[in-house]
C-alpha positions as CSV (number, residue, x, y, z in Angstrom):
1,X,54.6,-94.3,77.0
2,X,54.2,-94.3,72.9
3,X,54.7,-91.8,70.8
4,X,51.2,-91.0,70.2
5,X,50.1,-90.7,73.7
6,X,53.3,-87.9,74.0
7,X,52.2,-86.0,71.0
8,X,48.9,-85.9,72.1
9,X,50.1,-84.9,75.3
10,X,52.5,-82.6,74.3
11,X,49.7,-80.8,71.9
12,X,47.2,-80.9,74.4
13,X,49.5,-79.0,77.2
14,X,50.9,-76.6,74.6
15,X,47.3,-75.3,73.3
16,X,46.8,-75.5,77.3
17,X,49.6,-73.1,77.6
18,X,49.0,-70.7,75.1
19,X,45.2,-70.4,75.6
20,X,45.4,-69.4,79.0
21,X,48.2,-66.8,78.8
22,X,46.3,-65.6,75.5
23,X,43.4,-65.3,77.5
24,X,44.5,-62.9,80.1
25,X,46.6,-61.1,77.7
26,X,43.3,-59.9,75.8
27,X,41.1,-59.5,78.9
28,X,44.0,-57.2,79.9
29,X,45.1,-55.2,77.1
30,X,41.9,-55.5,75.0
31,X,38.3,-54.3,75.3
32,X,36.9,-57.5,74.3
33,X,34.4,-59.0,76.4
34,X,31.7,-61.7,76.5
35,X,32.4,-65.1,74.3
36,X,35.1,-62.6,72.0
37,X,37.7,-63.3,74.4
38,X,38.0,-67.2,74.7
39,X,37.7,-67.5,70.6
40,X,40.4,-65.1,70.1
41,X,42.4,-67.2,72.7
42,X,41.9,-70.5,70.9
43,X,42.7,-68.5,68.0
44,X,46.2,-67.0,68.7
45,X,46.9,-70.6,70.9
46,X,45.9,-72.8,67.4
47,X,48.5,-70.4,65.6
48,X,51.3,-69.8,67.9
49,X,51.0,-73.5,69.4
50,X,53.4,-76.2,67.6
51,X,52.2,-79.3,66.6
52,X,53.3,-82.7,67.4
53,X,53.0,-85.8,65.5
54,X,53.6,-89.7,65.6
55,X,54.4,-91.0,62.5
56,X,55.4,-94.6,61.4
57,X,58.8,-94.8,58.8
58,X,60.0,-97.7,57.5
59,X,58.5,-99.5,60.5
60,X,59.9,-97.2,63.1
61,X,57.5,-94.7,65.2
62,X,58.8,-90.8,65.3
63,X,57.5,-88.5,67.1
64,X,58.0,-84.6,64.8
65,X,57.2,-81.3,65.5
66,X,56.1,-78.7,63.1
67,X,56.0,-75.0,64.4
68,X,55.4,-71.4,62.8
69,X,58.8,-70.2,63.9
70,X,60.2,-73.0,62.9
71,X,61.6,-73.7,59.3
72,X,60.4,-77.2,58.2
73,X,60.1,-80.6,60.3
74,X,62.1,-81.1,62.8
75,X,62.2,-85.1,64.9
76,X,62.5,-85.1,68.3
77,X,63.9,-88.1,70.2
């Protein structure tokens, strides 16, 4: 599998995740209702998510991950 297909994996199931426990978080503690709920769930998942990324360096794919709790970049392997 390359690099690019795992960080597009790997974003795709932590947004996945996030949104859905988000999502009944707010419908259970909140008094949101209608389309409020699902946009504050993408929301908080698009900020507490991390992101991947495959990069190319001097010819050699990486695959990094940048996250809010996080300091900098870190490479995973």
């Amino acid at each position: 599998m390359s690099k690019k297909t795992k960080a597009f994996l790997y974003n795709f199931l932590g947004f996945a995740a996030h949104f859905t426990l988000a999502y009944f978080l707010i419908v259970r503690f909140t008094g949101l209702d209608g389309l409020w709920i699902p946009i504050t769930s993408a929301v908080a998942a698009s900020l507490l998510t991390p992101k991947f990324q495959a990069v190319t360096i001097y010819g050699e794919e990486k695959l990094l991950m940048k996250w809010l709790f996080i300091k900098g970049v870190k490479e995973l392997k």
